[in-house]
ZAMAR-763913 format. One record per residue: residue in three letters; x, y, z of N, C-alpha, C, O in turn. Coordinates in pm, whole numbers, plus 50000, padded with zeros to 5 digits. Each point is the difference from the previous one (the first is absolute). Example, Ala and Ser with C-alpha at 12.3 -4.5 7.8 and 13.67 -1.06 7.14 Angstrom:
REM residues 2
Ala513194943150780499115011950000500905012050000501044999850066Ser498615010749862500825011950006499235010950073500515011150017
//
This chain:
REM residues 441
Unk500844988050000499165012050000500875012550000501165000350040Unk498215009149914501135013649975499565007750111498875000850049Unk502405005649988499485010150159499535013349947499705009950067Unk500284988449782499395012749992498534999450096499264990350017Unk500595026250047498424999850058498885005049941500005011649957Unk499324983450037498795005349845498735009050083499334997950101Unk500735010849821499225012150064498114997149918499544996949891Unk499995006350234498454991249980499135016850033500555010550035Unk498354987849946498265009449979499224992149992500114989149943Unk498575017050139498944993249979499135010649946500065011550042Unk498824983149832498875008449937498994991850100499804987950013Unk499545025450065498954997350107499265008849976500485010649959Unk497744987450064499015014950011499294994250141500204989450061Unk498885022049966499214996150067498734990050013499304994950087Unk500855005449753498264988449964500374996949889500755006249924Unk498304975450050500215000849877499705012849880499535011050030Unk500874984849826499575003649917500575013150005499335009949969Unk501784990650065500485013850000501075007249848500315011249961Unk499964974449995500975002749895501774998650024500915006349947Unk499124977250207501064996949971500444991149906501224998350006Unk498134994349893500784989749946500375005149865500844995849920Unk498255015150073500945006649864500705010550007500455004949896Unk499845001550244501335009450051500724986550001500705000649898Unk499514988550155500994990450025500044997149859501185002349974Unk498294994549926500764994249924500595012249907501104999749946Unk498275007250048500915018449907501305003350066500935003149926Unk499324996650239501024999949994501374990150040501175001950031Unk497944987149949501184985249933500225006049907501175003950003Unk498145000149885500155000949861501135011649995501135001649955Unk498085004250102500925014149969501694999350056500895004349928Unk499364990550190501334995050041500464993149920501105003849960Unk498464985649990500594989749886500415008749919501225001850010Unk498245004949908500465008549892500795013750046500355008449916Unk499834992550178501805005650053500534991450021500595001350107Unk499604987049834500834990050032500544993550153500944992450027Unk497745015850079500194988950125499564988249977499214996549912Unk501474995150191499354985250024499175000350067500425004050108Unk498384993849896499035001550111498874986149992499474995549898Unk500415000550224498584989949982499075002150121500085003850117Unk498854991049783498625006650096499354988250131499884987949979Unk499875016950117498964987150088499035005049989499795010449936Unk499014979450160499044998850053499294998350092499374989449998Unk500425019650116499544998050083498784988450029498944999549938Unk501304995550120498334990850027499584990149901501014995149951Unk497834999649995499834986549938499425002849881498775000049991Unk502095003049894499495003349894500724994049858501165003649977Unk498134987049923500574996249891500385009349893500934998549920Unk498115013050088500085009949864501085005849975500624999949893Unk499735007150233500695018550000501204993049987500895007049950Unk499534978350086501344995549988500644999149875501145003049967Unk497904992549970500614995549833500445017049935500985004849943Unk497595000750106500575018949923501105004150054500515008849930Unk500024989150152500985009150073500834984949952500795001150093Unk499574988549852501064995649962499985007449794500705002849902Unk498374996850136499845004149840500805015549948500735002149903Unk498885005750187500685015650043500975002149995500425010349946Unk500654977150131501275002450068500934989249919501185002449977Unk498094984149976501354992249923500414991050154501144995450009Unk497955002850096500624992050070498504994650069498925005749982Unk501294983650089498934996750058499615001150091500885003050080Unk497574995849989499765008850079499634989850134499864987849993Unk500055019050103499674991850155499315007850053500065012249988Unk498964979450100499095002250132500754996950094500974992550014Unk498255016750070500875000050109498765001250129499605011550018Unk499904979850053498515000750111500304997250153500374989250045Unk499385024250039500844994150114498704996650093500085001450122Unk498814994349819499134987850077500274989650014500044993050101Unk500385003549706500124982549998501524997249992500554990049954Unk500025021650106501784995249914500805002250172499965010350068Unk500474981549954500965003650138501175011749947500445000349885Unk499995010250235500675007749952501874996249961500915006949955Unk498984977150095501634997649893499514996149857500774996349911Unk498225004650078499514993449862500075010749885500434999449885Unk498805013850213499405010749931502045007549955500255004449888Unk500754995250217501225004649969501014992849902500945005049937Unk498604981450069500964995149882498985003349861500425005349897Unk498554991350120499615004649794500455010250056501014996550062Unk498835012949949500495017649970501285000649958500445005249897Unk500254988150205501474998449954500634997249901500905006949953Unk498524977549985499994993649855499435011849896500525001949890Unk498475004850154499705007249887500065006449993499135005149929Unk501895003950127500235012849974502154998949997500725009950009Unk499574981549983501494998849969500545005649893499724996949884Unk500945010250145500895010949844499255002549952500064999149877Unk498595006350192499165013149959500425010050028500775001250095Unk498795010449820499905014050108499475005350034500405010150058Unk497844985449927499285003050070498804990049996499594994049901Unk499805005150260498624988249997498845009449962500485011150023Unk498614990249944498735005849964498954992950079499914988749952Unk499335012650138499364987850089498495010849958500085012349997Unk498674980349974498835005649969498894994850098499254990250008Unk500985019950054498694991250170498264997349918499405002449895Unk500454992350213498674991949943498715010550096500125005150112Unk499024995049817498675009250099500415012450060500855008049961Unk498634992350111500255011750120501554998250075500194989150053Unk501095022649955501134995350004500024989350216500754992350059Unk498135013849965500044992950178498954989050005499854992050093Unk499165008949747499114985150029500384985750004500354993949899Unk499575000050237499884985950005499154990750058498885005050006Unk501144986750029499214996550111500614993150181501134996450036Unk498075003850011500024995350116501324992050059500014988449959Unk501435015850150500944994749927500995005850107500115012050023Unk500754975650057501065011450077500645007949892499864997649880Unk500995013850181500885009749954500454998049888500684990550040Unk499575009949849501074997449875499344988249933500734993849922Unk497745000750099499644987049932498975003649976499264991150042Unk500195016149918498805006449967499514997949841498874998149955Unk502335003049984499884999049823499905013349960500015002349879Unk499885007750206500075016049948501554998649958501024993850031Unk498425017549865501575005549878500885004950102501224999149986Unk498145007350139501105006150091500704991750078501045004650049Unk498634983549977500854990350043501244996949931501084999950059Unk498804997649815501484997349900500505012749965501154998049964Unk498555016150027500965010850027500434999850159501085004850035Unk498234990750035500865001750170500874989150015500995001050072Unk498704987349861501164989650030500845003049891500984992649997Unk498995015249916501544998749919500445012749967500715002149901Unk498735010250211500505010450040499655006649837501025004249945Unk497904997149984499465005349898500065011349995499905002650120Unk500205007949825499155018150012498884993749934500004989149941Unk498805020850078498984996849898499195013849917499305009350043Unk501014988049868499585013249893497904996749987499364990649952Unk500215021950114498954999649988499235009049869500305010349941Unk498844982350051499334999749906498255006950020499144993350058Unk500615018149895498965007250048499025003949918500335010849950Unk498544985450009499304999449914498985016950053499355000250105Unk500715009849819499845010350051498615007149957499545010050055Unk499854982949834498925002149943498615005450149499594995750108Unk500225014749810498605002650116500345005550128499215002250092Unk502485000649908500725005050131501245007349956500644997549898Unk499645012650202501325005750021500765004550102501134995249995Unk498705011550088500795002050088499344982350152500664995550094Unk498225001149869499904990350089500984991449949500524993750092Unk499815004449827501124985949957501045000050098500594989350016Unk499775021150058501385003450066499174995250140500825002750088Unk498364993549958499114995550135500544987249941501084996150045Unk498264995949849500564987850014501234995249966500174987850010Unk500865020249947501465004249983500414995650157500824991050022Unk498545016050079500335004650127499694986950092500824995150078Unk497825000149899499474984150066501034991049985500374993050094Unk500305006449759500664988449960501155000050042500644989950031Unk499775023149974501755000150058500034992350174500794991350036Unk497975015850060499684998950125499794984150035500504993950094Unk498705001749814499444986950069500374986749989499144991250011Unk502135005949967500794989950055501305006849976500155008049908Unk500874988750181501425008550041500624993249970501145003850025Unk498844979249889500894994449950500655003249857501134997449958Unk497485010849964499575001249885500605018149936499335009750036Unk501434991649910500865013449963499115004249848500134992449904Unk499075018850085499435009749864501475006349970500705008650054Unk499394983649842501125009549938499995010049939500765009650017Unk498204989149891499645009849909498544995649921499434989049993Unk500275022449960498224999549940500195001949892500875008449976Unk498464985149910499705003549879498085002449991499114993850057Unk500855013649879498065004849972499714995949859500725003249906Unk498224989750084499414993749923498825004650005499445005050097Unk499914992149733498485008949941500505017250054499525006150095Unk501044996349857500085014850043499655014249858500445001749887Unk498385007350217499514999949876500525013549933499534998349887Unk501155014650107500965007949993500985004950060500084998750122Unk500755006949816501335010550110499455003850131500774999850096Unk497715004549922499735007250090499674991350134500195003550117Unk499154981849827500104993750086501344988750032500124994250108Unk500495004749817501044997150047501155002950119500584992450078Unk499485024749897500485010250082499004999950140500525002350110Unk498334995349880499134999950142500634987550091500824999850092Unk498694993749864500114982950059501505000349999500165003250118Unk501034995849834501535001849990500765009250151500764996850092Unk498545015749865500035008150079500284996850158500985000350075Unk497394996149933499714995350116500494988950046499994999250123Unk500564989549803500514988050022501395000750060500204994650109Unk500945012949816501045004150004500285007450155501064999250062Unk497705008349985500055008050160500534987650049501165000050041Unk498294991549960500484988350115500994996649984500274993150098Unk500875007249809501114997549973500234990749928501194996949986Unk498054997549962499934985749914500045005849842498975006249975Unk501834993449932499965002949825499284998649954499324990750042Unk500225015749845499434993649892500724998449898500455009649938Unk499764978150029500834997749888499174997449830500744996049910Unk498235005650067499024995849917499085004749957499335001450102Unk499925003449796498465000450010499374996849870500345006549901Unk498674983150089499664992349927498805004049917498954996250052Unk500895010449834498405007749949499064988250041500444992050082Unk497805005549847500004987349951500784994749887500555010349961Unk499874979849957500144996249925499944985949918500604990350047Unk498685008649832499804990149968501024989349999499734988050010Unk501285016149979501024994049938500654993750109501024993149995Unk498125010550129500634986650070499434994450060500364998050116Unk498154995449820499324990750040500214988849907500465001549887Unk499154985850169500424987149950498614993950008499225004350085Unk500494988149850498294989249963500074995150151500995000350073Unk497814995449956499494992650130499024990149933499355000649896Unk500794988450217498884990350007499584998850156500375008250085Unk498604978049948499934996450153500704998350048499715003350115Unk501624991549882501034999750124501205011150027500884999350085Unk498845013649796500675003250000500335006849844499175002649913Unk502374999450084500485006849896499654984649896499754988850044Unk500345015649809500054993649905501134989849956500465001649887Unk500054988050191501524996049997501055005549884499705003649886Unk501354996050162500985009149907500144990249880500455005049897Unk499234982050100500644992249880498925002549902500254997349882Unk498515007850152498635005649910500215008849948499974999549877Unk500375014250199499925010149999500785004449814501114996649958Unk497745012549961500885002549892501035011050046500115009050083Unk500574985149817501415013649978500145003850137499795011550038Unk500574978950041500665001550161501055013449994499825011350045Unk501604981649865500715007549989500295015450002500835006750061Unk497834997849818500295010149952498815005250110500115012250006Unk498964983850070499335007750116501044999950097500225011650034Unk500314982650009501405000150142500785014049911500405010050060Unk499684988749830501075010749957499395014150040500765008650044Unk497574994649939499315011349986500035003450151500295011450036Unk499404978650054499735000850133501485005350065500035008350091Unk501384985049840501245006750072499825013149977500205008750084Unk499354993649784500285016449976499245009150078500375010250058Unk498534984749935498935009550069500784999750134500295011650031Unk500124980250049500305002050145501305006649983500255006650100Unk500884994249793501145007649996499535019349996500605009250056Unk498284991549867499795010449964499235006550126499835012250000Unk499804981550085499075005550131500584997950119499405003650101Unk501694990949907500304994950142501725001250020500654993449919Unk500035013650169501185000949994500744990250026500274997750119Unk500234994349784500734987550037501485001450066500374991350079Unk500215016049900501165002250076499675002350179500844996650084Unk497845009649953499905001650115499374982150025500624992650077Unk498415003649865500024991250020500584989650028499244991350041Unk501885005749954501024992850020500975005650080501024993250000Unk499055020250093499975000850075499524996350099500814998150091Unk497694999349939499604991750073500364988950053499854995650114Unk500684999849786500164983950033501254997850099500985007449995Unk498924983750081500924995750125500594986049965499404992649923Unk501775004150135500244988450029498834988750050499075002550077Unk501154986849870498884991750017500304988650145500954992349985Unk498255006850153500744988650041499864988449945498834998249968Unk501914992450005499484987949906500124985050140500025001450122Unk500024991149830500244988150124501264990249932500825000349909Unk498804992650179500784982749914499784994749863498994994949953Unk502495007949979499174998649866499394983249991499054995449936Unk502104996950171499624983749971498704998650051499654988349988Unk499495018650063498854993750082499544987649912500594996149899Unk498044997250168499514987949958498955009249876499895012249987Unk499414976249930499195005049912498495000550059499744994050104Unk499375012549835499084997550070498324988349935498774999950015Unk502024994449932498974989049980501454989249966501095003749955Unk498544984150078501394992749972499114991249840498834996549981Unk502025002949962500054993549848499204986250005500544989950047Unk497815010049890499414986450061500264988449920499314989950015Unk502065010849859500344991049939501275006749984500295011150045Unk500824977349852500905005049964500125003949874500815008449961Unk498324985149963499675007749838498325002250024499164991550031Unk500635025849936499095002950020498895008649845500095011949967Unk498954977349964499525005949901498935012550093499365000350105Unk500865006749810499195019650044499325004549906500725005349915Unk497654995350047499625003249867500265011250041500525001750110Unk499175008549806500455014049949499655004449862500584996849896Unk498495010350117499485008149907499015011150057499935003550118Unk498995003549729499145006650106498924993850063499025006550034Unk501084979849989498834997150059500414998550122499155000850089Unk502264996749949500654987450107501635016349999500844998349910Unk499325011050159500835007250055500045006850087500755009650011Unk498334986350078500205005450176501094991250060499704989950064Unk501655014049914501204988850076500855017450062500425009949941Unk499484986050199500715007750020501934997950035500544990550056Unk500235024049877501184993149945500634994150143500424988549985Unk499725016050131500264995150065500404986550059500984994650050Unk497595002549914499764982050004501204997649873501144996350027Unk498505005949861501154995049922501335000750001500644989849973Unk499975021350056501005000450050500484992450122501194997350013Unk497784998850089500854989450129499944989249932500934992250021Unk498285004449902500164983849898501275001249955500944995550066Unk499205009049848501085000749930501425002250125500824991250028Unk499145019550015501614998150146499684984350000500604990749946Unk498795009350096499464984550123500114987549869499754988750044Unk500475011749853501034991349888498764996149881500314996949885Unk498485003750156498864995949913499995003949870500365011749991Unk499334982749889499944998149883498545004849958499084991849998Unk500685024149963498565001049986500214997249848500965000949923Unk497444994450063499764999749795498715006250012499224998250093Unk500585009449802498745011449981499664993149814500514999649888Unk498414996550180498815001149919498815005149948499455005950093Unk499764994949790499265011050017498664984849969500414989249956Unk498245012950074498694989549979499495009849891499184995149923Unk501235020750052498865008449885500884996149879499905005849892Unk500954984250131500834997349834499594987850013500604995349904Unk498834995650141499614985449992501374989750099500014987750012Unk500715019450030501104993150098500154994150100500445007050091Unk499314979149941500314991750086501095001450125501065004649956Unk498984993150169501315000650061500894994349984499564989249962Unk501545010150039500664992049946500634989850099500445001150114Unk499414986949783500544990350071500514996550083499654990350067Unk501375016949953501494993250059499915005550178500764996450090Unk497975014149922500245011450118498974987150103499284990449972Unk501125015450137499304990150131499215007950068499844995350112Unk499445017049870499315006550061499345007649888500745003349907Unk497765000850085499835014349893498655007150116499184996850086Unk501385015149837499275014850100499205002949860500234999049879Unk498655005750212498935007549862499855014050121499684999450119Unk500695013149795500175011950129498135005849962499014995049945Unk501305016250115498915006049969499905007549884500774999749904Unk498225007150113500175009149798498455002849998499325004550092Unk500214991349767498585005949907499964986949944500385000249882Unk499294987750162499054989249958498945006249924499795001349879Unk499445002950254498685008849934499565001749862499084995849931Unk502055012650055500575011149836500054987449867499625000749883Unk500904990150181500654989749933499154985250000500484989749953Unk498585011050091499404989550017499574990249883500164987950015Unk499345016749878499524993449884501354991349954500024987749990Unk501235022249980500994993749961500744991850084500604991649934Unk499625007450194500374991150100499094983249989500434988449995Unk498275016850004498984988249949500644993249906500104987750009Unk500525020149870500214989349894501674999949960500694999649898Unk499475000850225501794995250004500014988849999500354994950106Unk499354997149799499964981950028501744996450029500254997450118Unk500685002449806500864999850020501205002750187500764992950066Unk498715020949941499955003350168499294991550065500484991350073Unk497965010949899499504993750117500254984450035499834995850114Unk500534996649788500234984250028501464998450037500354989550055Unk500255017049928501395003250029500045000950144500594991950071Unk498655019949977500015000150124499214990650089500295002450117Unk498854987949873498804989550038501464990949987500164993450103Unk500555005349831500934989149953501134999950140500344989950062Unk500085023649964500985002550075499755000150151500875000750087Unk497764998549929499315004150148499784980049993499424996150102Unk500734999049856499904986450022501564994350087500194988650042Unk500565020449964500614991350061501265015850099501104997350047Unk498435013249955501085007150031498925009750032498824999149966Unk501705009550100499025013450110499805007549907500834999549909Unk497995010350079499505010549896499185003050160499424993750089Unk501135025849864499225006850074499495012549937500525003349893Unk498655003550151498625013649921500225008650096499404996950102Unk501305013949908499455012450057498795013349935500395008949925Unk498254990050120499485006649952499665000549892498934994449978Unk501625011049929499414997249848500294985749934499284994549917Unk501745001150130500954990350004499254985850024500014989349937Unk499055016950228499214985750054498595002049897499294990349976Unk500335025949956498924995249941499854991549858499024996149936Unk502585002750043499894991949857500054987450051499424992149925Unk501185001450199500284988850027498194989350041499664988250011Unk499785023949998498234997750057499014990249861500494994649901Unk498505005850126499234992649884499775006949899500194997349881Unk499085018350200499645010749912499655010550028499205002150091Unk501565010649807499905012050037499305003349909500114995749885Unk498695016350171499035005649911501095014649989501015002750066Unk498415003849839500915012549952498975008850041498934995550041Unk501385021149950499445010249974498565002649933499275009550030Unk500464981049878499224999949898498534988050052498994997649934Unk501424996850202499154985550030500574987549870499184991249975Unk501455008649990500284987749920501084993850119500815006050070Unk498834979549921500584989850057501224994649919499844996849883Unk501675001850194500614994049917500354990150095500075001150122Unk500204986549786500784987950042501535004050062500755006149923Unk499794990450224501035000750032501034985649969499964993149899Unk500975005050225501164991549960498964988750080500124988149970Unk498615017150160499604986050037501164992150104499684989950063Unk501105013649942500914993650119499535003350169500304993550101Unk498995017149889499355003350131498275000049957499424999449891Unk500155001450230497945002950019499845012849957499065003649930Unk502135006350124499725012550007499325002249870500324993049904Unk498265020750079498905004949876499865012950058499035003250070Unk502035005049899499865016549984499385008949884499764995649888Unk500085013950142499285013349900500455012250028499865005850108Unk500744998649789500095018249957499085005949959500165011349953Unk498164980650054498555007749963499985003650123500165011950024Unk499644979850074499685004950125501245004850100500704993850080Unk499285016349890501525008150094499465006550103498855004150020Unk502684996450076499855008150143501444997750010500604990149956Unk500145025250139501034994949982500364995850141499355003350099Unk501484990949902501164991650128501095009050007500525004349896Unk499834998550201501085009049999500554998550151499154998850089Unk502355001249949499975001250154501424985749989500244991449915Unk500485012550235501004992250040500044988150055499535001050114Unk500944983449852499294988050071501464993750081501134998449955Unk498384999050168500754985950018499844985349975498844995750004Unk501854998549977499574987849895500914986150103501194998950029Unk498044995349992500784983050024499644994549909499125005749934Unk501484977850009499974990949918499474991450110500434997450113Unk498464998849817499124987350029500654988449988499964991750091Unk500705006549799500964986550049501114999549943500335010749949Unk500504979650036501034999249954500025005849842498924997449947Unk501905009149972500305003049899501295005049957501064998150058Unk498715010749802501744999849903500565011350119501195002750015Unk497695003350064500885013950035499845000350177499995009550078Unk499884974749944500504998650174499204993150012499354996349902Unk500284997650265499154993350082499285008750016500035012149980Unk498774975650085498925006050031500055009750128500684995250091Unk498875014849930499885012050091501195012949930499915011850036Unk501024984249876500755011549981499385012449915499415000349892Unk500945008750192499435012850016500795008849896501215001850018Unk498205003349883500165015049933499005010150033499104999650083Unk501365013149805499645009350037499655004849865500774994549921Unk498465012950021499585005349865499095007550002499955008550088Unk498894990649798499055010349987498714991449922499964988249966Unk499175021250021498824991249850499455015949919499475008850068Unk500644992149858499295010249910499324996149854500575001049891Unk498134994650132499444993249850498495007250040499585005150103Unk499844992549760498375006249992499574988649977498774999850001Unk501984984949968498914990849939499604993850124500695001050101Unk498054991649894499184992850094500134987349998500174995249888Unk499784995750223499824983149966498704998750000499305007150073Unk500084981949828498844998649949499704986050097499124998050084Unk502074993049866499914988850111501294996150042500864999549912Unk499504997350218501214995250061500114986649957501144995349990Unk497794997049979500194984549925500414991450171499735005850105Unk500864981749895499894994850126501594995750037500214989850066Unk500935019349883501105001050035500785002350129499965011750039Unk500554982250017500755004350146500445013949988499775006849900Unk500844997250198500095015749981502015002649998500904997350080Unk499055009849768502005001050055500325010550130501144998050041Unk498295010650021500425002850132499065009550083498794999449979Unk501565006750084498605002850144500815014450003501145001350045Unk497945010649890500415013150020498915006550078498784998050007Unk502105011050056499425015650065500345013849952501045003249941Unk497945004550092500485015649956501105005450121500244995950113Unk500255014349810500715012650134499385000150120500614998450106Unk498265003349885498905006850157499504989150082499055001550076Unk501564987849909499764993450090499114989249979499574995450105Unk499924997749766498804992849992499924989050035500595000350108Unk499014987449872499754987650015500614996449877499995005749890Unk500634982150155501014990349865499094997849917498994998050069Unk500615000749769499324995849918500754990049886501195001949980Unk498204989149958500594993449865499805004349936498935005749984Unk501994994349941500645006749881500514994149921501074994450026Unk498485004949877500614988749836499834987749998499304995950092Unk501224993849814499744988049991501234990749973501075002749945Unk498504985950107501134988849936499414990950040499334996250096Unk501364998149726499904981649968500954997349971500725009549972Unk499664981850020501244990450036500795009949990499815009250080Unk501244991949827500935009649940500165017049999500825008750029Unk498004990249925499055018449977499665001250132499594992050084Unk500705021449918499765012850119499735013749910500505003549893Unk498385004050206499805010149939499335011450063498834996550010Unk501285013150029499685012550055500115009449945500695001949900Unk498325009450182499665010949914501495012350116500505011049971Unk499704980550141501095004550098501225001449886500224991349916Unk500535021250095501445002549931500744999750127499645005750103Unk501824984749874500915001350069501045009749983500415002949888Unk500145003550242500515013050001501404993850053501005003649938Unk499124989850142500844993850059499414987050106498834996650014Unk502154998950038500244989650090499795006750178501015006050037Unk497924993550062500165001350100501504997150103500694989949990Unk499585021650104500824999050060499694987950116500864997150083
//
């Protein structure tokens, strides 16, 4: 590891929807093209914002959750990923102090991973409909946790010179900068769907929007002060353990847009930890391949994809073929292909892989959202029975029928609930709508 020390920021607002993930990725962009090295994180449990901010920067991107991640866990990725950088870009999730219920530093708030790795955090102030009040919540945020350092403010939706100068003005009394101010602008919004942003491997002409979005944030936001901001990062052990251990040693991974909720993390401790991943895609007709002793179906847009997943003959017997004698597991979108049948958007029923009871629907939505603890019901690829992780669930689709499957493990929420079952398994196949974040301490 190089002793260089890599100087880190966090993009934080007060609420969602404020306009951090396209300040975070304009100025990846925009650093890249001064020829810094820079790579972006992620606060908290998110598949999307990761891929854009690897997309931005030319490097790949990490979460970083100090609910589900112990804090030697949360210091070695940082460490790994930010090595002979020169700067981390970290993009907090929600509200920069929202978490839930949680001793000190385990909460899953964004302000937890700027206080454990000694962050500044560049706030982010959406100013529309306000001006000199912005500097009240300028003032809340600096005050209300003392672990947590406002480095500096940038203003966003701002709607002339005049209000700029109001809200700035007033912000600046408190001693805190403004380094920024953001008009509206089209040009740096990106497509949305239900879970989120539009994944980056969809997204048209990625490129040349990351290019529009650096500029716009070069042209509004002082990047030289900005990078002032930034501090030395504390990082941890770079050797720490990984945080899911490798549930085979050759591991098939579909991957495409139906099947790319993998977060890199997980892949990266496979790989340290000596594992042989192979990526396959089921929207090209592709089987797992042979030779691997474990296959993962992640999460993604089944949904989206359903008709053509139906008539993956090739995939689907491939995989019926491989679950005959070696572990296949479904996270979420993953477990709804592994099910009998998923209805789509539209009420049409499609034929699944049938390896599980599970009969979900994207007609009938509600969403799931929220932090789980998870035991394994019994023995399987990824421990004995009772071993405990930690993750999340975020889906709109519904189970239609659970079918008469044992359950792959017994989750609870944050707040305290009663253990529930969760997912399915037959022989081989396991499947939950539970995402693993890591491995319980």
């Amino acid at each position: 590891m190089s002793d260089r020390t890599p100087r880190a920021l966090m993009v934080g607002a007060p609420r969602s929807g404020s306009g951090k993930t396209a300040l975070t990725l304009g100025l990846l962009r925009a650093f890249r093209a001064r020829g810094l090295d820079v790579v972006g994180v992620k606060s908290g449990p998110d598949y999307i914002d990761p891929a854009f901010h690897a997309a931005a920067s030319g490097h790949d991107g990490l979460n970083l959750d100090s609910w589900a991640m112990a804090p030697a866990l949360i210091g070695a990725l940082a460490a790994r990923a930010a090595r002979d950088r020169d700067l981390v870009l970290c993009e907090a999730s929600m509200g920069l102090f929202d978490g839930v219920p949680a001793p000190l530093g385990r909460s899953g708030a964004s302000a937890d991973i700027a206080a454990a790795l000694d962050m500044p955090v560049l706030l982010l102030i959406d100013v529309s409909g306000q001006a000199q009040s912005a500097a009240a919540v300028v003032k809340g945020c600096t005050a209300y946790d003392p672990r947590v350092r406002i480095a500096g403010v940038i203003l966003n939706k701002v709607g002339s010179a005049r209000h700029r100068r109001l809200a700035g003005e007033a912000i600046e009394a408190l001693g805190v900068p403004v380094v920024g101010a953001l008009p509206r602008l089209d040009e740096m919004a990106l497509p949305e769907r239900h879970l989120g942003l539009v994944q980056a491997t969809e997204t048209r002409d990625l490129d040349a929007r990351l290019d529009r979005i650096g500029e716009a944030a070069a042209a509004h936001v002082d990047l030289d002060a900005v990078l002032q901001l930034a501090a030395p990062m504390r990082a941890g052990d770079f050797e720490a353990r990984a945080a899911l251990a490798p549930p085979g040693q050759r591991i098939a991974i579909a991957r495409d847009a139906a099947f790319s909720f993998l977060y890199p993390h997980h892949l990266e401790g496979w790989r340290r930890a000596g594992a042989e991943l192979r990526f396959f895609s089921p929207l090209a007709d592709e089987a797992p391949p042979a030779e691997c002793d474990f296959c993962w179906l992640p999460g993604g847009y089944p949904e989206q994809h359903a008709g053509a997943l139906a008539g993956a003959g090739n995939f689907m017997a491939g995989l019926r073929a491989f679950a005959r004698t070696r572990p296949v597991h479904g996270e979420c979108g993953g477990y709804m292909a592994l099910g009998a049948a998923l209805t789509d958007a539209h009420g049409v029923a499609h034929e699944m892989a049938g390896l599980l009871g599970v009969e979900t629907s994207f007609a009938a939505r509600r969403m799931n959202l929220g932090y789980r603890d998870a035991s394994l019901a019994q023995d399987c690829a990824f421990g004995p029975a009772g071993q405990a992780f930690k993750g999340h669930e975020f889906h709109y689709s519904t189970i239609v029928s659970s079918g008469d499957d044992a359950p792959f493990a017994f989750v609870r929420d944050a707040y305290g609930g009663a253990p529930q079952r969760s997912g399915s398994r037959r022989g081989h196949v396991t499947g939950s709508f539970f995402h693993i974040i890591a491995q319980a301490e």
